[in-house]
N, C-alpha and C positions, 0 to 999 in steps of 0.2 A: 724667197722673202729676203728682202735687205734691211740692212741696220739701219736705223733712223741716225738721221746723220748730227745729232744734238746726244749722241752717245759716246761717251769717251771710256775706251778699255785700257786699262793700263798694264803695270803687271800684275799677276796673280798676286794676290795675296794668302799668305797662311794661316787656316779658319782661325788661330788663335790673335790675330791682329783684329778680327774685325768680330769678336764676339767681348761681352764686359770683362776686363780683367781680373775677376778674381775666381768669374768660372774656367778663364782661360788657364791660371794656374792651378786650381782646381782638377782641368784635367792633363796638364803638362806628364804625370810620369805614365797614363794611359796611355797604347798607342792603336787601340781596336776598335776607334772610333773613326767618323768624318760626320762632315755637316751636312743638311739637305737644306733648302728652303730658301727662305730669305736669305740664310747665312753663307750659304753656297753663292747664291747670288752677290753676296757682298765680296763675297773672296773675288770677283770677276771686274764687277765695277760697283767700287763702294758706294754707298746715299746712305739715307735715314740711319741709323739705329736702329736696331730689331728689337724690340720690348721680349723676344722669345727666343727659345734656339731650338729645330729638330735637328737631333743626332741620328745618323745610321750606323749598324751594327753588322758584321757579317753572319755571326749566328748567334742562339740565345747563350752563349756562354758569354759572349760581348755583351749583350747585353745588362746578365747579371752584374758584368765585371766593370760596367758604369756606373749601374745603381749602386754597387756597394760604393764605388770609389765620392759619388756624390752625397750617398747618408756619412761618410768619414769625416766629408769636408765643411759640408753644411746641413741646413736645417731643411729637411723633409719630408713633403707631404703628397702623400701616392690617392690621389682619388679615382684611376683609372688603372689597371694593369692587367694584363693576357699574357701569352706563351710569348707574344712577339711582338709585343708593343707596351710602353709606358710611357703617361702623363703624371708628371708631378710638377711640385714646386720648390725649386731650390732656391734659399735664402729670397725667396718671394720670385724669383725667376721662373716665368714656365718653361719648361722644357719635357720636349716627346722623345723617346726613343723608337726605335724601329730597326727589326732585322729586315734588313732588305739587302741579303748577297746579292742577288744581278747585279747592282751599283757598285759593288768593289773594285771591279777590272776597271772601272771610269777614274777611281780616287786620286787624287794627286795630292801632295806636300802632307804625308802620311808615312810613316815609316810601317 
């Protein structure tokens, strides 16, 4: 399969450049996360704006240590949660988490 040739990849970018800045700083002293989704997709070649972000976790203690750092930061509301997934809403932002270690060894611009 070939790239359409009306695609322009530039450099990577760092999830925190292409998600809203205040959930960017929000999770700047985290470092057990990365993005999936759109957002991943934006880190590659920017477009739209994501109204949402999913984050991936390597395990549920990542997890955890999102949601707290997110109820610290701003205003949250959990309608959805299991061992290894959560939907809420930060300061009106929806955002999913997800353990999903296979994808770690892929992570990049993640310390």
């Amino acid at each position: 399969m070939s790239r359409p040739r009306n695609l322009k990849l530039g450099p990577v970018l760092p999830p925190t450049r292409v998600m809203r800045p205040e959930l960017a700083s929000a999770m700047r002293d985290l470092r057990s996360w990365f993005v999936i989704g759109g957002q991943a997709v934006r880190c590659l070649c920017p477009y739209r704006p994501s109204r949402d972000v999913d984050f991936g976790v390597a395990d549920a203690q990542g997890l955890a240590d999102l949601r707290v750092q997110l109820e610290r930061t701003g205003v949250v509301e959990v309608p959805e949660s299991s061992a290894d997934t959560v939907h809420l809403r930060w300061n009106s932002t929806a955002v999913s988490i997800f353990v999903l270690p296979p994808l770690t060894r892929f992570v990049q611009h993640r310390a």
